[in-house]
C-alpha positions, 0 to 999 in steps of 0.5 A, a space after each residue: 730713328 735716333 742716331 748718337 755720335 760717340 768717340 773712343 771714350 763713349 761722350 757724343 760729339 759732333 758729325 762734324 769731327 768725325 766721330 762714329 755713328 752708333 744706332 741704338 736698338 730701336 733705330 736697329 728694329 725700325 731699319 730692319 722694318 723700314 728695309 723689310 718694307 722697301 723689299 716687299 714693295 720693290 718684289 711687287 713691281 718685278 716682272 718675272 714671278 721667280 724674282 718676285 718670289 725671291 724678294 718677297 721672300 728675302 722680305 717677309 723673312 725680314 718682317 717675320 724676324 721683325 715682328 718677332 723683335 718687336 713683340 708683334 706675334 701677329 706679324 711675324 705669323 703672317 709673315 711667317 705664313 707668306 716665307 712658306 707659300 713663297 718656298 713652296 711656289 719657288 721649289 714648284 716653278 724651280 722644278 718647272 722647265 719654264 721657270 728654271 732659267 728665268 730669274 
């Protein structure tokens, strides 16, 4: 990731001086893929299947737009793909009285 200190005028300066921090667009695209990543791991460590759908969710719908950005079609498919068995199986335990209460 490339991160760029620029003051009101645009020149760069140091951290140091208190100058903002701006991302350009691939350190944008690499922090959506980074936290799409961190999300489907974090889903897979969860106990309760509702919560892991969840974030499972919240993370394949982040590597979908991700591959989308990126141009990696085949990505954003599969992701794409798990969005919609993550749906289906969160509205099927969601009308299940087990599941309705436990997130």
């Amino acid at each position: 990731m490339r991160c760029v200190a620029a003051d009101a005028a645009g020149a760069g300066r140091s951290l140091l001086n208190g100058g903002g921090v701006r991302m350009d667009g691939k350190a944008w695209l690499e922090l959506l893929g980074y936290a799409a990543s961190v999300l489907v791991a974090v889903s897979l460590m969860m106990s309760r299947i509702v919560r892991l759908r969840v974030i499972n969710l919240v993370g394949s719908l982040a590597f979908t737009a991700y591959g989308v950005l990126i141009g990696a079609y085949p990505v954003a498919a599969v992701n794409g793909f798990i969005v919609l068995i993550n749906l289906w199986f969160l509205a099927r335990m969601l009308r299940a009285k087990e599941y309705s209460a436990s997130w």
